[in-house]
N, C-alpha and C positions, 0 to 999 in steps of 0.2 A: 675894463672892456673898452672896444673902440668907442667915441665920441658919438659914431655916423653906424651905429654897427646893421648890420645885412646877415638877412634871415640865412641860416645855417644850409651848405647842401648835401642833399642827403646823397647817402651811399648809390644810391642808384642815376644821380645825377652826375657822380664823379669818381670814378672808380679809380682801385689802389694800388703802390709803391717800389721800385725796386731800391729803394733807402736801404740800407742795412741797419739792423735796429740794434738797441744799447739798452734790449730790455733785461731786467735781472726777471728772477721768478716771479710769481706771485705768492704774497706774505699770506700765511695764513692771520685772520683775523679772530678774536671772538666771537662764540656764536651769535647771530644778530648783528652783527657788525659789518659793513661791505669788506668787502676784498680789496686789496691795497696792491698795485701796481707800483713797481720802485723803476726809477730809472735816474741814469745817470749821464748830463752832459758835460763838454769840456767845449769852453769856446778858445780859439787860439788860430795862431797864425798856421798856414797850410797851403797848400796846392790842389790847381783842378786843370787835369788839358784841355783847354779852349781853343789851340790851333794843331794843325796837322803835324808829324812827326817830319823831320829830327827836331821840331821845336819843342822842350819843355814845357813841364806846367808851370801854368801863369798862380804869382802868388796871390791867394784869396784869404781869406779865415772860414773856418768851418767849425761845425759842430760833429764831436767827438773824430774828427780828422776828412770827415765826409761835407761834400757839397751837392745835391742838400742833406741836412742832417739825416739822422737814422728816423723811420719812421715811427709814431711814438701808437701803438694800439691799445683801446682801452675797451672795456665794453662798460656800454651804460647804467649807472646806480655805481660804479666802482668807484674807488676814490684812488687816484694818481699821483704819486709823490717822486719827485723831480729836485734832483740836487743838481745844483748846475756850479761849476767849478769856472771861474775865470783866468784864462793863460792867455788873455790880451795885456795889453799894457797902459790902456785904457778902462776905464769904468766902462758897464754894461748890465742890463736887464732882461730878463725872458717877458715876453706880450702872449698869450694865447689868444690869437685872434679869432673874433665871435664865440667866444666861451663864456657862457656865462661862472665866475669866479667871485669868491669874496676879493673884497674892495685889495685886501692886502697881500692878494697873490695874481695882480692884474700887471703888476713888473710894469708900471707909469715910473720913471724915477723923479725924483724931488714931491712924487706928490703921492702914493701909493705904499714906497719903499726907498729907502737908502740905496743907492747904485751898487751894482756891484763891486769892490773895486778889484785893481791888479792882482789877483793871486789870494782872491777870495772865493765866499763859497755862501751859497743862498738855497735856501730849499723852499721848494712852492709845494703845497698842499691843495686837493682839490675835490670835491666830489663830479666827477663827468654825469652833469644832470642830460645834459641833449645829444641823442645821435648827430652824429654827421661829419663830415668833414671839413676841417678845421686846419690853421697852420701857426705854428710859431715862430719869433721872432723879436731883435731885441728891440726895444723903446727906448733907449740911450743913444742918440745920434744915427736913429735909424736908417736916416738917408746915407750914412756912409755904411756902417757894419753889414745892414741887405745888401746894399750894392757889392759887399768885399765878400756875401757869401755867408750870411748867418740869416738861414730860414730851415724848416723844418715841417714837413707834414705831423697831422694829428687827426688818425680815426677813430673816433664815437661810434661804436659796434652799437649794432639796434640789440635788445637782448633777444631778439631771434634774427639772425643776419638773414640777409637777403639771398636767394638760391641764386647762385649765379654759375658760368663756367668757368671762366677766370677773372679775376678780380687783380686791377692792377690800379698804381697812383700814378698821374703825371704829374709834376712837378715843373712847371713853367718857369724858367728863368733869362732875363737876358741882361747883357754887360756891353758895358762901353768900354772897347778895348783903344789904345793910343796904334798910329801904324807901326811903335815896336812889338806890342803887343803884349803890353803890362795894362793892369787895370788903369783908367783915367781915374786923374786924382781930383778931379775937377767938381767934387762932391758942394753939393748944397749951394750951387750957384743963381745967382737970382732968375736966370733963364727957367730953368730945372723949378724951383720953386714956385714961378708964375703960371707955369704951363703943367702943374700938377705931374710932378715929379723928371726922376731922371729917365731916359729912355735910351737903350743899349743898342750897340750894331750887331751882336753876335746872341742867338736864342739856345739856348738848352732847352734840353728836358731829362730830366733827374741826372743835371749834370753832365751832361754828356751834347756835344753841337751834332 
């Protein structure tokens, strides 16, 4: 878990997603036993339109080809099992941010877990103890792979969800684009690191300016 970590928000303080999800079924379990939620990412190189047409999309990396990733839903007491397959060409890790997790599916690398490397494959197990809404994302050179496009909602269903009319996620994103209008490669600069991160010209919300 984070270092600084911040109380969970709940459903009602942050409503949910136009992600496309990469859920499989739900596994039946033994009786007694929670329900097991299976899903599966692919982190790899990709695209997302960031500027108006005839301009193509700008190259990013995503999860399972989506920016941001597929939205991962779980309901609370269930246990989440998450294969995550590496198609970068760097090492990389999955973070559940404010989840509380065993120590060795917290995706810290060099201190929690072995990286993932190029063209590997890592599976995190977990039991989802707290409601709320939550996001993934890696912990291997974070400041560049978030910026290139590897985050992911994650909802904590209350085991009675909340009456609502529509229930949607925004996903805040924004990027520092160059005037050609490729992502800046200008990551982890000591600017950027004193003044508590990088900060982009261009804002999404679930992907989309």
């Amino acid at each position: 878990m984070s270092r600084f970590p911040m109380p969970a928000l709940t459903r009602r303080a942050f409503l949910a997603s136009a992600a496309a999800g990469a859920m499989l079924p739900f596994r039946q379990s033994p009786a007694g036993a929670a329900a097991i939620r299976e899903v599966r990412l692919r982190a790899a190189p990709g695209g997302i339109r960031l500027l108006p047409r005839p301009a193509g999309e700008v190259a990013a990396w995503c999860y399972n080809g989506t920016v941001p990733g597929p939205e991962i839903r779980v309901r609370q007491g269930e246990r989440l099992r998450v294969e995550v397959e590496n198609g970068l060409a760097e090492e990389t890790t999955v973070h559940w941010h404010g989840v509380r997790v065993p120590h060795a599916m917290d995706g810290v690398p060099h201190l929690t877990q072995k990286p993932i490397g190029a063209g590997g494959r890592f599976v995190y197990e977990f039991e989802a103890v707290d409601a709320g809404t939550f996001w993934y994302h890696p912990h291997q050179r974070s400041f560049e792979q978030v910026g290139r496009g590897l985050y992911g909602p994650l909802i904590v269903e209350e085991p009675e969800p909340v009456r609502v009319d529509r229930e949607v996620t925004w996903v805040l994103g924004d990027w520092r684009l160059t005037k050609s209008g490729a992502i800046s490669e200008d990551f982890g600069n000591r600017h950027d690191i004193h003044h508590n991160g990088r900060v982009g010209n261009t804002v999404t919300i679930n992907g989309r300016v």
